[in-house]
C-alpha positions as CSV (number, residue, x, y, z in Angstrom):
1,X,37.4,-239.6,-54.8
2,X,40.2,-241.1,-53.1
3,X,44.1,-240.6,-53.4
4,X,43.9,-239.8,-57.0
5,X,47.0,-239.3,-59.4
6,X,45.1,-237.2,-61.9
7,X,41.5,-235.7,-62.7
8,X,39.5,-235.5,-65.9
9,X,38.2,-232.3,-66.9
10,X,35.9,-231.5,-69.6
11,X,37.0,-227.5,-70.9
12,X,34.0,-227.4,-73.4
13,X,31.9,-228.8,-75.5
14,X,33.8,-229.3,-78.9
15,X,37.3,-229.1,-77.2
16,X,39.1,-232.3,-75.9
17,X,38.9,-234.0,-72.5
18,X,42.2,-233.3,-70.5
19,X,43.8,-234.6,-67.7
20,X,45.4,-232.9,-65.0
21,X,47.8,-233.9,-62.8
22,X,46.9,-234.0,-59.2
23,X,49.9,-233.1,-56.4
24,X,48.3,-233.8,-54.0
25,X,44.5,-234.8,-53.3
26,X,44.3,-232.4,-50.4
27,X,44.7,-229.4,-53.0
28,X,41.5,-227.9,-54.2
29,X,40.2,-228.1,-57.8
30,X,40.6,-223.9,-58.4
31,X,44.7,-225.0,-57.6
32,X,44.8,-228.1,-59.5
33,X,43.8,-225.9,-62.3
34,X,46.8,-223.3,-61.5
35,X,49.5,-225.9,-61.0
36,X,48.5,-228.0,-64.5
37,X,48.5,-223.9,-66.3
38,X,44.8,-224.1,-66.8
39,X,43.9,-220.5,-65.3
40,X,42.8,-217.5,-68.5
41,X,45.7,-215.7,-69.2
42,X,43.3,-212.7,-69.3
43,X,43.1,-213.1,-65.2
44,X,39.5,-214.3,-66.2
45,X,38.2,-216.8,-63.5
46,X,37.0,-220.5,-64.5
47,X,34.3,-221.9,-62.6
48,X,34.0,-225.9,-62.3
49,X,30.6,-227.0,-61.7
50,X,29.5,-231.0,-61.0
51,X,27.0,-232.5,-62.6
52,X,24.2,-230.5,-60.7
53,X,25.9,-227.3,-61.9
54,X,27.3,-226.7,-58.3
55,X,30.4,-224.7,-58.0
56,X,33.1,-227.0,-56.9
57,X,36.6,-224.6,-57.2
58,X,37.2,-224.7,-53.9
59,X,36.6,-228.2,-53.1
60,X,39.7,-230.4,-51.9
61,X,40.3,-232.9,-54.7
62,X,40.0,-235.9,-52.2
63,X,36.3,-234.8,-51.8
64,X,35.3,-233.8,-55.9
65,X,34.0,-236.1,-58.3
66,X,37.0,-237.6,-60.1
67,X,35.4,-236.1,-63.8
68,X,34.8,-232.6,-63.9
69,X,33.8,-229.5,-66.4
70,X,33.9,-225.9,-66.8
71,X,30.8,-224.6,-66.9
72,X,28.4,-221.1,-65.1
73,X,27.3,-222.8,-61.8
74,X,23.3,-222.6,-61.2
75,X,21.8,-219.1,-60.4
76,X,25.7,-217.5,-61.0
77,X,26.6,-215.0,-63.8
78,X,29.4,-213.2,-64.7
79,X,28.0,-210.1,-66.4
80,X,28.4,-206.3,-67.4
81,X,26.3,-203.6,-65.6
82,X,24.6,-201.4,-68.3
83,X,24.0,-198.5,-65.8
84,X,24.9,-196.7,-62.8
85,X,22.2,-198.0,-59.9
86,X,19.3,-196.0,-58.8
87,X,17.5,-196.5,-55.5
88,X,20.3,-198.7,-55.0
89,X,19.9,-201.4,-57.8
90,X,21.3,-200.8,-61.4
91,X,20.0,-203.0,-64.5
92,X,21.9,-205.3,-66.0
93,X,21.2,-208.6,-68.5
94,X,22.0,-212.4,-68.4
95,X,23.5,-214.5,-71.2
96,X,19.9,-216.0,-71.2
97,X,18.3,-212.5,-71.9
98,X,16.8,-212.2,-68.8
99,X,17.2,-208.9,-67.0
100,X,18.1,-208.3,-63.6
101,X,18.8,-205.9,-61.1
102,X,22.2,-205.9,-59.4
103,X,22.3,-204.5,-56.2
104,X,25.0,-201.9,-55.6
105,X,25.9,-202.2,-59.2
106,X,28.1,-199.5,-61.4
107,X,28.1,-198.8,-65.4
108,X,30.6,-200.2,-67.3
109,X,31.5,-202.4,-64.4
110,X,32.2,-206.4,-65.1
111,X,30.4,-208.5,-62.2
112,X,30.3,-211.9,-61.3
113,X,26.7,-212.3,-59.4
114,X,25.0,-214.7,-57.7
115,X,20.9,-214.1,-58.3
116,X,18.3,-214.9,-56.0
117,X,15.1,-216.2,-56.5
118,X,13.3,-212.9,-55.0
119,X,11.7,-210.7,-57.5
120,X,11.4,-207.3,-57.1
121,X,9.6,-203.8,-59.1
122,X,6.8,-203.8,-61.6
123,X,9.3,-205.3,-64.0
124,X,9.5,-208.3,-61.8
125,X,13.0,-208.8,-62.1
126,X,14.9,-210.8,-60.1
127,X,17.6,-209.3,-57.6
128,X,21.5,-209.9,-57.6
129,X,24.4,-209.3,-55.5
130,X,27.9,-209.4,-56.2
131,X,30.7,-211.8,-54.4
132,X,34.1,-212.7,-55.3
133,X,34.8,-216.0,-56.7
134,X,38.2,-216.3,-54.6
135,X,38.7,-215.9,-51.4
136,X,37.7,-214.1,-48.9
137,X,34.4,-214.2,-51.6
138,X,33.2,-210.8,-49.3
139,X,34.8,-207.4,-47.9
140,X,33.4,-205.5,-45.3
141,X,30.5,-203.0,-47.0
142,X,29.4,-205.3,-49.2
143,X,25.5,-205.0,-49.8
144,X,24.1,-208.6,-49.6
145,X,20.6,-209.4,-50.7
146,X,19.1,-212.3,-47.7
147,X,15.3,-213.1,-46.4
148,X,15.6,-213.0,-42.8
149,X,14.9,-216.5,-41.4
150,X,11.6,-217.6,-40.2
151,X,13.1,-218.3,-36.6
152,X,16.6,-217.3,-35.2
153,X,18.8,-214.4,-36.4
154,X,21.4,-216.3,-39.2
155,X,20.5,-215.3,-42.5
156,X,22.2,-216.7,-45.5
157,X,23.9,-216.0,-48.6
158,X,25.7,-217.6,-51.3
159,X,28.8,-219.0,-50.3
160,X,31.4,-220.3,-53.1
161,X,33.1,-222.7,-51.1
162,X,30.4,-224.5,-51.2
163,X,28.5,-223.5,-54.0
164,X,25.2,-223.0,-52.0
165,X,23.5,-220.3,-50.0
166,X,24.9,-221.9,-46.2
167,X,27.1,-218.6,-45.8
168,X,25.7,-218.1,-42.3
169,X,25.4,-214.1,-41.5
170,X,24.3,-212.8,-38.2
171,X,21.8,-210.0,-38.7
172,X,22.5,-207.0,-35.9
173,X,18.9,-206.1,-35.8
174,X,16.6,-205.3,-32.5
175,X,14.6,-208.8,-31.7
176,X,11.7,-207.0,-32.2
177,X,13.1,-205.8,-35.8
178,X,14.0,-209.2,-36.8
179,X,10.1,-210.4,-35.3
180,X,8.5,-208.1,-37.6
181,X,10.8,-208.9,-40.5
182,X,10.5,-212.5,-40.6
183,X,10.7,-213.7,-44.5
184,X,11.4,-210.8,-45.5
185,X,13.6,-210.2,-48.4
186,X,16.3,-207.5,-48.0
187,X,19.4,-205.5,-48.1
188,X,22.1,-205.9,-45.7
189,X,25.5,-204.6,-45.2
190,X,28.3,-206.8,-44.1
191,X,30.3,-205.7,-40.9
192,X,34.2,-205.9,-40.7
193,X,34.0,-209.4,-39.5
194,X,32.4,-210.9,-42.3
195,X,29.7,-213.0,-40.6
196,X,27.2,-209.9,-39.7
197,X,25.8,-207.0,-41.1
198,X,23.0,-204.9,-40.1
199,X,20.3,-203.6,-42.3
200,X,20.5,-201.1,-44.8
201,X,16.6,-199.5,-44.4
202,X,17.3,-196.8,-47.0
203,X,17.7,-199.5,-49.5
204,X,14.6,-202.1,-48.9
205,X,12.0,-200.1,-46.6
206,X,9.6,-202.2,-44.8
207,X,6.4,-201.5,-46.0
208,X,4.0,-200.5,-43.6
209,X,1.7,-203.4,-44.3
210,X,4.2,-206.2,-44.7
211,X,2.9,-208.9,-42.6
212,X,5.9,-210.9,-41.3
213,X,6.1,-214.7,-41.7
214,X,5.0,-216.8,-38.5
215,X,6.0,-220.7,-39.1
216,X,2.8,-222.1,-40.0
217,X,1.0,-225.2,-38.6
218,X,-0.8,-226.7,-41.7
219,X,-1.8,-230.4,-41.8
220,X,1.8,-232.1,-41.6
221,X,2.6,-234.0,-45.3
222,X,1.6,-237.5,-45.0
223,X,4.3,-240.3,-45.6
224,X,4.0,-242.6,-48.4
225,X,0.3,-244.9,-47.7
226,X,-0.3,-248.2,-50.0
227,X,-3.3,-246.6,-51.4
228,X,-1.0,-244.2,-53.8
229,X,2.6,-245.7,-53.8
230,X,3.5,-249.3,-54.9
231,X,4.2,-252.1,-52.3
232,X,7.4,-254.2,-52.9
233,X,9.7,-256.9,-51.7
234,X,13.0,-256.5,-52.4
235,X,15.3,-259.6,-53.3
236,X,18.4,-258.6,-52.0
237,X,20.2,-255.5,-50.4
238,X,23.7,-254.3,-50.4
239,X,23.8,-252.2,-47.1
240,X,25.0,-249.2,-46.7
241,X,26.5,-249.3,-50.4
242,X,26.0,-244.8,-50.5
243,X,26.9,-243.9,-47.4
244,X,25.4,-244.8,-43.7
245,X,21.6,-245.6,-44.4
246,X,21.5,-245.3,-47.6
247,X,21.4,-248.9,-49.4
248,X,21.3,-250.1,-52.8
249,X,18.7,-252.8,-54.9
250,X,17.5,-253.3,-58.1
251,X,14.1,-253.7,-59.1
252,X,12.4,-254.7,-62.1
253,X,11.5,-251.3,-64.2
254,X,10.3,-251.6,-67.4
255,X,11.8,-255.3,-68.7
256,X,14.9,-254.1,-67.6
257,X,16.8,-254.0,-64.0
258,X,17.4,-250.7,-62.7
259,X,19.6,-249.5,-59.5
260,X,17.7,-248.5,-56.6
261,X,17.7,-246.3,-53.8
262,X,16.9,-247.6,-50.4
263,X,16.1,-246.0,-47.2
264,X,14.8,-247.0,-43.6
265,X,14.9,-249.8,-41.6
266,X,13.4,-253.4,-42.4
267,X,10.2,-254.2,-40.5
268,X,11.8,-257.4,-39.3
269,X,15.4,-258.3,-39.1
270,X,14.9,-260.4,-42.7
271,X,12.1,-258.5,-44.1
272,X,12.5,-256.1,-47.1
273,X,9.0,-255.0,-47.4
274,X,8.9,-251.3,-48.5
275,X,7.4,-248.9,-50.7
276,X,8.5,-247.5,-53.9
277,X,7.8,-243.5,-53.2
278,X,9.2,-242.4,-56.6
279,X,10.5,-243.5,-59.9
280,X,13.8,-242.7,-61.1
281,X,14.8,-240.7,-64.5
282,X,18.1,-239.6,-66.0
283,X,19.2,-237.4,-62.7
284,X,18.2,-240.0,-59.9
285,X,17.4,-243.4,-59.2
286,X,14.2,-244.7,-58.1
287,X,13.5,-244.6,-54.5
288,X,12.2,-246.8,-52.0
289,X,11.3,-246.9,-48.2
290,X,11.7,-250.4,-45.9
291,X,8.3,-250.7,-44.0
292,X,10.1,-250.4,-40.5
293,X,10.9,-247.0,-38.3
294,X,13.6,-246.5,-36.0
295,X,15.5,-243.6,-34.7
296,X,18.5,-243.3,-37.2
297,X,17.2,-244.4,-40.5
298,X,17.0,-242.6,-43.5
299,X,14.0,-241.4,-45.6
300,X,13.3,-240.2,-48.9
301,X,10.7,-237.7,-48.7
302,X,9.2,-234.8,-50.5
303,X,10.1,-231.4,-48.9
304,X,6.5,-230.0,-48.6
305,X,5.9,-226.3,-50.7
306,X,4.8,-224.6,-47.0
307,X,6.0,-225.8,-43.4
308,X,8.3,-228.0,-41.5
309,X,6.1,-230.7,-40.7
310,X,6.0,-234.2,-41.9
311,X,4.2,-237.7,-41.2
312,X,5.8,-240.9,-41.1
313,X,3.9,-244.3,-40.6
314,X,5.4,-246.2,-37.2
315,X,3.6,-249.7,-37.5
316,X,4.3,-250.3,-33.8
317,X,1.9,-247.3,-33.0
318,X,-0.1,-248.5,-36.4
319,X,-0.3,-244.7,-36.9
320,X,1.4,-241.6,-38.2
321,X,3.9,-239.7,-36.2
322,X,4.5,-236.3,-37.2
323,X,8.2,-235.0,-37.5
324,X,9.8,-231.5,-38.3
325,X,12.0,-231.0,-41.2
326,X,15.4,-229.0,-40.6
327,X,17.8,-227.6,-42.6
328,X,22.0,-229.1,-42.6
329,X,24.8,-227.6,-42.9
330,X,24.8,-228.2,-46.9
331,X,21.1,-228.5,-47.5
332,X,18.8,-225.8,-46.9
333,X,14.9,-226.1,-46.4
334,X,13.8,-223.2,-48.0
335,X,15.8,-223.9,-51.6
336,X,14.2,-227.6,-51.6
337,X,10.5,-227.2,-51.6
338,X,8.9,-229.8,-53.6
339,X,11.9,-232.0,-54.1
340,X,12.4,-235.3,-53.1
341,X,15.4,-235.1,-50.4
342,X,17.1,-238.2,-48.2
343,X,16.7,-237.4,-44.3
344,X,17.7,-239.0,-41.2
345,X,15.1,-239.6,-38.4
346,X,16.6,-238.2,-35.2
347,X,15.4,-237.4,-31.6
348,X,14.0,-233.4,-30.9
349,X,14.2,-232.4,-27.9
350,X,12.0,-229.7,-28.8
351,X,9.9,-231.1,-31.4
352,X,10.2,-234.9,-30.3
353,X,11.1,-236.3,-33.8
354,X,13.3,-234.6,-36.3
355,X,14.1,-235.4,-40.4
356,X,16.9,-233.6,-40.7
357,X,18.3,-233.3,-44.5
358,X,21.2,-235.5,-45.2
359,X,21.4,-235.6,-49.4
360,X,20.1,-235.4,-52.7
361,X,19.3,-238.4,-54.5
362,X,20.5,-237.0,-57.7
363,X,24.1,-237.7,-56.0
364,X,23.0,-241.5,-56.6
365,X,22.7,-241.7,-60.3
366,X,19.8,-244.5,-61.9
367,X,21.9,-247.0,-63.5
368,X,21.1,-250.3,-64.9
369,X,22.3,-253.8,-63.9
């Protein structure tokens, strides 16, 4: 969204679209709201979400979608705690039903949570930790719920600038603590600086026979092969048209013309060979990847559901070439397994070749001609 005079916001469904007025495009959404007197009176807080149900308060306007809504972001509840905790984790239930535990959580208390994907007890329900949704989000004490990473000593939590779980916290551990609680999921207390905190044992034990996670080395995810994905020639191609390697076609879907995602590089400097790796649907278009391979390009590939490692086909070598998958600033690994995923092809120093993520194609959505 560019220098924008106003912004379109959806309240709820049944209530009318409004627009707000918009200072100044450097402001963030949460102040646009404030300045056009669209804050609860009750002191309440209103979340904006896009249309991935990402938190986007604190997002300068200039950088928001020029059409957004009020809504619970993804994996985010604002909810009461029905009892006092015990063992450190009180119960508490979500607008869906579901029960959870809340770590650190107090009766009669009124939370706003973000809840992780870790399970815990015989009830198998899953764990949440509080934050606040306006700055600084965390106070020193705070009890954070984080698997320690597979390598390094950054774990992360949800952070809502961002509206993702990129909140990097240094955990204060021993090395030989953090080696034998790799992928572990666990407690942790934040320090006075915010960005550590050490762990809180009397909270999450670690059992005896917990085997710690050691990256594995299965056999790397092929690329796409012409025996199970369609080959296609593409017409034309409007470079660049989402962002730096990330190009735009239309194919033929269906009797009817449909956008198209394209990444890579052409084979030759006028051939647009490729292959379409996936269709599109409502949330994304389809996808397809030029035949060629060069340092730089994009990809769309499937984030594998165990490892870092990944093939692509170099036609110079008329062979596969095996990459590692890491983790951006925005987009984490670990929260993408199984989805498709744009990356960019980059030179490892350690690894030789790197896909490192760049986007989610569900930024690009399908639309026809």
């Amino acid at each position: 969204m560019g220098q924008h005079q106003s912004l379109t916001l959806h309240a709820s469904e049944g209530h009318p679209v409004s627009t707000l007025h918009v200072p100044d495009s450097s402001m963030t959404l949460n102040d646009v709201l404030k300045v056009n007197g669209f804050t609860p009176r009750d002191g309440s807080f209103r979340f904006l979400v896009d249309e991935q149900g990402t938190m986007i308060n604190h997002r300068e306007v200039g950088q928001a979608p020029s059409m957004v809504r009020c809504g619970v972001p993804t994996n985010v509840e604002q909810l009461w705690i029905d009892e006092d905790a015990s063992g450190g984790f009180a119960s508490a239930v979500r607008s869906n039903g579901d029960e959870v535990f809340v770590l650190n959580g107090k009766a009669f208390d009124f939370q706003t949570v973000f809840v992780t994907k870790w399970k815990r007890g015989k009830e198998q329900r899953h764990v949440a930790y509080g934050f606040s949704p306006i700055p600084p989000f965390y106070t020193r004490q705070d009890l954070v719920f984080l698997q320690v990473p597979t390598k390094g000593d950054l774990g992360r939590i949800y952070n809502p600038q961002s509206g993702r779980v990129d909140r990097k916290i240094r955990l204060q551990a021993p090395h030989d603590e953090i080696e034998a609680m790799r992928g572990f999921w666990s407690v942790w207390q934040l320090l006075p600086d915010l960005e550590s905190a050490t762990f809180r044992a009397d909270l999450t034990p670690l059992p005896a026979n917990f085997k710690p996670h050691a990256p594995p080395r299965p056999t790397p995810k092929k690329g796409s092969t012409n025996t199970n994905k369609r080959k296609i020639k593409l017409q034309k191609l409007k470079v660049d048209a989402w962002g730096e390697g990330m190009h735009k076609s239309v194919l033929r879907m269906h009797n009817q013309w449909v956008s198209t995602l394209v990444c890579g590089a052409p084979k030759t400097p006028h051939g647009l060979d490729g292959v379409l790796v996936a269709n599109g649907n409502a949330n994304r278009p389809s996808m397809v990847n030029l035949d060629g391979f060069q340092y730089g390009m994009t990809q769309c590939i499937k984030i594998p559901d165990q490892g870092e490692a990944y093939e692509l086909y170099a036609p110079a070598q008329k062979d596969y070439v095996s990459c590692v998958i890491e983790s951006s600033e925005t987009l984490n690994l670990e929260e993408l397994r199984g989805r498709w995923v744009i990356a960019r092809l980059q030179r490892s120093n350690q690894h030789k070749r790197k896909l490192v993520l760049e986007a989610l194609p569900s930024a690009f959505r399908s639309k026809r001609k």
